[in-house]
Every structure is written in structure tokens, then in C-alpha cells.
VEXVEXLO-953841 format. One record per residue (C-alpha): residue number from 0; x, y, z. Coordinates in Angstrom, 2 decimals. Example, Ala and Ser with C-alpha at 12.3 -4.5 7.8 and 13.67 -1.06 7.14 Angstrom:
! VEXVEXLO-953841
REC  pos       px       py       pz
REC    0    12.30    -4.50     7.80
REC    1    13.67    -1.06     7.14
***
This chain:
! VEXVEXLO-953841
REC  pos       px       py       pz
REC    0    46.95     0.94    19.75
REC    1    48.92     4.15    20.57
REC    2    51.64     3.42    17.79
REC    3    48.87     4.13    15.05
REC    4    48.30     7.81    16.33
REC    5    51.97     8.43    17.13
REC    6    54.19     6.91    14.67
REC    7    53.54     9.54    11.48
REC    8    53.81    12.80    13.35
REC    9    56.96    10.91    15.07
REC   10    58.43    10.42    11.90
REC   11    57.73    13.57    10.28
REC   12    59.86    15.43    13.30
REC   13    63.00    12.95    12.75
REC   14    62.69    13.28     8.96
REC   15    62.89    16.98     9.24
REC   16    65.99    17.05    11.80
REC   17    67.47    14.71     9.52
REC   18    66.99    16.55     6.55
REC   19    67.80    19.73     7.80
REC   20    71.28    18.39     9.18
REC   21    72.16    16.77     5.62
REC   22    71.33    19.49     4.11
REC   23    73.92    21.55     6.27
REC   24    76.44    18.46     5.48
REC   25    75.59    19.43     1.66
REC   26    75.98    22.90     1.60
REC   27    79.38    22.70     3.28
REC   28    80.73    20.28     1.11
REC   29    79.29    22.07    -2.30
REC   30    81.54    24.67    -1.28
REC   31    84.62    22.61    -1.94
REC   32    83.61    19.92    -4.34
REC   33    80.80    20.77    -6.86
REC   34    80.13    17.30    -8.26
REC   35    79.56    15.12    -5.26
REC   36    75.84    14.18    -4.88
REC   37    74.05    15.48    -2.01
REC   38    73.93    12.13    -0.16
REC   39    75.86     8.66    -1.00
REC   40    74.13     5.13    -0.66
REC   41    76.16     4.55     2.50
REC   42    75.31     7.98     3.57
REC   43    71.46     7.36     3.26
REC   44    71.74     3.64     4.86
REC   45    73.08     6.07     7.96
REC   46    70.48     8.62     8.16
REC   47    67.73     5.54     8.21
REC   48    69.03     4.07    11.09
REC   49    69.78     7.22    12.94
REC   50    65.67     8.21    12.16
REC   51    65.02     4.03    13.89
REC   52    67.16     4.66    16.51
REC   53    65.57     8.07    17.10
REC   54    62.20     6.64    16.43
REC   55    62.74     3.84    19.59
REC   56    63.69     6.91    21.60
REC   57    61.36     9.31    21.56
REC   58    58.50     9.08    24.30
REC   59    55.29     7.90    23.42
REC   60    52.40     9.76    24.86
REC   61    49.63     7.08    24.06
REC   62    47.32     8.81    27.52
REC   63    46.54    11.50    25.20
REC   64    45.50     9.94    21.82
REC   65    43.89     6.62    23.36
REC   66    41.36     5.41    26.58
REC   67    42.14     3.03    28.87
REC   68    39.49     1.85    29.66
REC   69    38.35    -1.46    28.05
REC   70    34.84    -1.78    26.41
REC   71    33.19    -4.17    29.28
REC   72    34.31    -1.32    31.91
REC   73    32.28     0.91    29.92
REC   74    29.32    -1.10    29.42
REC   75    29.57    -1.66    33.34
REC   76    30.24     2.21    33.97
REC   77    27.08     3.96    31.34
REC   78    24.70     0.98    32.67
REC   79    25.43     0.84    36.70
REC   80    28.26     3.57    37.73
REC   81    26.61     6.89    36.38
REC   82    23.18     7.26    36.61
REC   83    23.21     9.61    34.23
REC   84    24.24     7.93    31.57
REC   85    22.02     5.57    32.62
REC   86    19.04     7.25    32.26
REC   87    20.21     8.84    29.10
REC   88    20.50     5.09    27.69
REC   89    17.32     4.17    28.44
REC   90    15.48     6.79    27.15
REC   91    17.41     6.82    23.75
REC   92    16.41     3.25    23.65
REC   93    12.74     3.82    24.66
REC   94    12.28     6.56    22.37
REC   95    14.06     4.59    19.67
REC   96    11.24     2.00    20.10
REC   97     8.92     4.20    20.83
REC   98     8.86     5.90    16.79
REC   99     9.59     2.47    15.87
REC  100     6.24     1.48    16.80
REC  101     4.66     4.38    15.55
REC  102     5.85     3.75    12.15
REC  103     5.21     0.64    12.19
REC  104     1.23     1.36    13.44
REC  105     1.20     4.43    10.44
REC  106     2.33     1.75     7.94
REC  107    -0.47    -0.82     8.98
REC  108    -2.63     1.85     9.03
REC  109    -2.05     2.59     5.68
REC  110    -2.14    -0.69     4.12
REC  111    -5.42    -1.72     5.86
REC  112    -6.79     1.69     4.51
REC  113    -5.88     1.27     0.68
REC  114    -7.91    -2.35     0.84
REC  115   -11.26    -0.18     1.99
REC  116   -14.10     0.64    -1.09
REC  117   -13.76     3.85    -2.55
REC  118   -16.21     6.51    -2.11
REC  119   -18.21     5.75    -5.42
REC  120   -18.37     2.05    -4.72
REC  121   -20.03     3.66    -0.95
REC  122   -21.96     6.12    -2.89
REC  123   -23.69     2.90    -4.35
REC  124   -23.53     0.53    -1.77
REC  125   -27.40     2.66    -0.66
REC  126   -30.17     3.20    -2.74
REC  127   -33.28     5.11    -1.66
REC  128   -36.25     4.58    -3.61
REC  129   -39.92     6.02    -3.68
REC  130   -42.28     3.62    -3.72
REC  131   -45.00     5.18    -2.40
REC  132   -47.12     5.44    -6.26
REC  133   -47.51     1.77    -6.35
REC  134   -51.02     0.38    -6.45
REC  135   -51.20    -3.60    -5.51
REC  136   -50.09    -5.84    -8.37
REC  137   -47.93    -3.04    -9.93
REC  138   -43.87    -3.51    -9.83
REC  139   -40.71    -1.25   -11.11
REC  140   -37.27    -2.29   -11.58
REC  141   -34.33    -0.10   -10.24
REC  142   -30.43    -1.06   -10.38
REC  143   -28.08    -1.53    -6.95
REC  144   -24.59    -2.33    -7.28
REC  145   -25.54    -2.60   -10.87
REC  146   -28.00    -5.44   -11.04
REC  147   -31.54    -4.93   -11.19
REC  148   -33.57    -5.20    -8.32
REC  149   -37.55    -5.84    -8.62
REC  150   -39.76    -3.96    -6.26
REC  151   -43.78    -5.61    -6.29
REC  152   -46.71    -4.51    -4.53
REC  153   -48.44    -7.46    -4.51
REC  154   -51.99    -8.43    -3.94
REC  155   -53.99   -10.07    -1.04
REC  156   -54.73   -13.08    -3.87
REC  157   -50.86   -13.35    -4.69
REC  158   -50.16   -13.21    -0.91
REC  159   -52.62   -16.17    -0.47
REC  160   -50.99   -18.17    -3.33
REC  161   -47.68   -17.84    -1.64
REC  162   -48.99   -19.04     1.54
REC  163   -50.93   -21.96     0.19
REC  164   -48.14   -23.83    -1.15
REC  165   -46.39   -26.73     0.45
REC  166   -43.02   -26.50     1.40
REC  167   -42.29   -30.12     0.49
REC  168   -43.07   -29.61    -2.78
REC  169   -40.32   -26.99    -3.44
REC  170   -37.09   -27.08    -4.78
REC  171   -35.45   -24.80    -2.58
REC  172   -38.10   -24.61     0.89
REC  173   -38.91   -21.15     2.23
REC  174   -41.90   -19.91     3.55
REC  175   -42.85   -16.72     2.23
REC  176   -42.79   -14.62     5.76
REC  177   -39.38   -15.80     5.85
REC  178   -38.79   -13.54     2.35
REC  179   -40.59   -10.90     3.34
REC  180   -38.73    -7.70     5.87
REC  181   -42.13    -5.15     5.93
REC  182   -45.57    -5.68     5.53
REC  183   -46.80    -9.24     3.50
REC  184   -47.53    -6.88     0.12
REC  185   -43.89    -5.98    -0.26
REC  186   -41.97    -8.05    -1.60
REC  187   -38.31    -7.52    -2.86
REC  188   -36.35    -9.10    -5.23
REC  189   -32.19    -9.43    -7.25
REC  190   -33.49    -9.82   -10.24
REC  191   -31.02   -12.33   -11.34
REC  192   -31.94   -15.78   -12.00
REC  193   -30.12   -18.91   -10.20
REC  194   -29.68   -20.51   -12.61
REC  195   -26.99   -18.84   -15.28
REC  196   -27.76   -14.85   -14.29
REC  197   -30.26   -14.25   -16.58
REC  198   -33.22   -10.98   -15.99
REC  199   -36.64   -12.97   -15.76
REC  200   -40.02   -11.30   -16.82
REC  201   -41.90   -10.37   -14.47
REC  202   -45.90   -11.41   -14.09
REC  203   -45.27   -14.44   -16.93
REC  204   -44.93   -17.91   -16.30
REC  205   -46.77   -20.52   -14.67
REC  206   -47.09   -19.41   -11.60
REC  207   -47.58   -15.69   -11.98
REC  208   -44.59   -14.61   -10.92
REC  209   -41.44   -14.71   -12.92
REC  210   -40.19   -16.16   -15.92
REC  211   -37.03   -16.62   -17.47
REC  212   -37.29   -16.63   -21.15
REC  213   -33.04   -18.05   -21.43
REC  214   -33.91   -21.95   -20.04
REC  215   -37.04   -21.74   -18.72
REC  216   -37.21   -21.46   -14.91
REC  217   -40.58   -20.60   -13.50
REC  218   -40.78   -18.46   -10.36
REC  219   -44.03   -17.93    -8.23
REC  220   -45.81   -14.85    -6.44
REC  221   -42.99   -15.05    -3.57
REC  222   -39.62   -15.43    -6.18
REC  223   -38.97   -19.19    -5.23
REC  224   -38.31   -21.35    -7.95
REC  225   -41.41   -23.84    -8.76
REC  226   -40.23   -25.59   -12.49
REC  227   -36.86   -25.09   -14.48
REC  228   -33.29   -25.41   -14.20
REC  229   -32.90   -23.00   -11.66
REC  230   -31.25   -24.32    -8.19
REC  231   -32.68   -21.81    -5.83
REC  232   -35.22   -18.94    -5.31
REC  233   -34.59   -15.28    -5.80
REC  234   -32.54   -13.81    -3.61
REC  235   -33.69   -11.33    -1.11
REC  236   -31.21    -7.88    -1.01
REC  237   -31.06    -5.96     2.52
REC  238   -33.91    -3.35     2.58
REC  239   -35.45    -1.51     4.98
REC  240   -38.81     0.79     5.01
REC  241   -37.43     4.43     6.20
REC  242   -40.82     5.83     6.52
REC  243   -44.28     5.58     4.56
REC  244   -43.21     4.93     1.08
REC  245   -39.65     5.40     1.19
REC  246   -37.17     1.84     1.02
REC  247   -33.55     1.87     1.37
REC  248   -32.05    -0.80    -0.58
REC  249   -28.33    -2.12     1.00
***
């Protein structure tokens, strides 16, 4: 569209001419009669379609304002005529989706990171203890992830209990090597009870193990539940025996 780049400076150019000739036409005629405006109505209706007539006239350059060319012909020429632009195309694009990608990857990244513990929740998540002042049938409570955890050294006779009791008879059946990660006199314990999160006693009860003074559940020498409202045993926590004396809790 050629007219839309050529049409105002067009105009400007025939509005000047015209101008500068009426105001020549003026100037002579002030000379002789004072009071006649500058320009008439019928004078005006003539210099309008002299500035049409010039406008239709004048040569319009549109090679030097607008491109031939249509946009498929370029499409055709960037992608197959000129390798250059070519190759120029495709790496704009590839690097386009190349940062695209890597924002996208730093975003994820991100977002999966936020949803990891914090260090003081990892600070906690271990707990070494010293156990190696514990004579058999002694115990000691410590706290992981803040709930207690009950540490026993227990003797040959309260190993033999938990050994000699039938598995039919229990609530929730486990055989006491099965709770047991070290050697048969360690045992380890959450010292929560199954039933409504209670702390039980430890050494009270029937069955010499634990007791839980809130409803009554009865826990033997191996932390399974034996009498009570309690559904299962004690849970076992992940612990392992570092060296002589030394367990890491988590």
C-alpha cells in the first residue's frame, strides 16, 4: 500500500505551491483593493481541485517506500533460497528452545527443592546414643523426632520369656528375632502406645514389660501387646549398632 507512505508528503508539496501562488494573487490585489479577503469561496473550491488534479499527477514512487515481494516468497526465500538465512533461522529457533528448556528445568528444580526437609528437621532425623553403661535389665529413654524412644538391655531370663510364648496366642503375632536388629539383649522401642499415644511404664505390668497406666494395655519383655486395648505391639524405629556401645537411631 504505496498510497499510505506517499500521499502526506505529496500533499504537503501541492499545498505549499498552492499557497505560495495565492499568496502572490493576494499581495497583488491588496495593492489595489484593501478590503477584499485573501481568498473567496469560489476561489478556494479552485485551489482544491487544482491540489486533486495535481495530486493524480504526480508520480508515485511506491519501489522505494514498499517490497514486492509477497510474504509466502519470503517464507520460501529465508527457509530454501539463502542458506544463510537459513541457518540463521534455525539456530534462533534452537536457541530459543534451547533457554526455554533451561528455564523450565531451573523452575522444576526449584519447586521440587522447596518440598525437601529443612536442615533442622535433618539435624534430627539421626540420633547417636551411648549405650555402652548399661548393665542387663537396665533401660533409658531418649527423644527422636520428638517422641521417646526406650532403649533395654535385657536379660537372658527376659530373652527366654519372649521366646517361650506362642504366637497364636497374640494379638498382633511376631516372633521376637523378628523385633530385634543386634544381638537378642537389645531391644529397641517408640515408646508410644497403639492404642491412643500414650508413654507406658516401663518394667510394670503383667508381663514385665510395659504398662500403660491411660487404659490399661499390657506389653511383655519383647514390646508386643499381651492384654488391653491396644491393637498392635510397639513399634520398632530404624537403628543400627555403629560400633561397641554406640546406636544410631533413624
Amino acid at each position: 500500500p504505496h498510497e499510505k507512505y506517499t500521499e502526506r508528503p505529496r500533499r504537503s508539496l501541492v499545498r505549499a505551491s498552492n499557497m505560495l501562488a495565492a499568496l502572490r494573487a493576494t499581495t497583488a490585489r491588496s495593492c489595489r483593493v484593501a478590503a477584499t479577503p485573501v481568498l473567496s469561496r469560489a476561489q478556494s473550491t479552485a485551489v482544491s481541485t487544482t491540489v486533486k488534479a495535481t495530486e493524480n499527477s504526480l508520480p508515485l514512487p511506491h519501489e522505494k517506500y514498499t517490497d514486492s515481494m509477497s510474504w509466502d516468497k519470503y517464507q520460501e526465500y529465508t527457509r530454501h533460497g539463502e542458506p544463510n538465512m537459513r541457518t540463521y533461522n534455525y539456530l534462533l529457533m534452537g536457541g530459543a528452545r534451547l533457554m526455554g528448556a533451561s528455564a523450565s528445568r531451573l523452575v522444576l528444580i526449584k519447586f521440587l527443592a522447596q518440598m525437601n526437609p529443612s536442615a533442622d528437621v535433618l539435624a534430627l532425623a539421626n540420633v547417636e546414643v551411648d549405650v555402652s553403661k548399661l548393665e542387663p535389665g537396665q533401660a533409658m529413654t531418649i527423644k527422636w523426632r520428638g517422641k521417646p524412644v526406650f532403649v533395654r538391655r535385657r536379660t537372658d531370663e527376659e530373652i527366654q520369656m519372649a521366646n517361650d510364648v506362642n504366637l497364636s496366642e497374640l494379638r498382633d503375632p511376631q516372633a521376637d528375632a523378628d523385633r530385634v536388629r543386634a544381638e537378642p539383649e537389645w531391644l529397641v522401642l517408640l515408646g508410644v502406645c497403639t492404642h491412643l499415644g500414650c508413654v507406658p511404664i516401663g518394667n510394670a505390668g503383667e508381663y514385665s514389660g510395659w504398662f500403660c497406666p491411660c487404659h490399661g494395655s499390657h506389653y511383655d519383655t519383647s514390646g508386643r501387646i499381651r492384654k488391653g486395648p491396644a491393637p498392635y505391639n510397639l513399634e520398632v524405629p530404624p537403628y543400627t549398632f555403629v560400633e561397641d556401645g554406640k546406636l544410631v537411631i533413624g
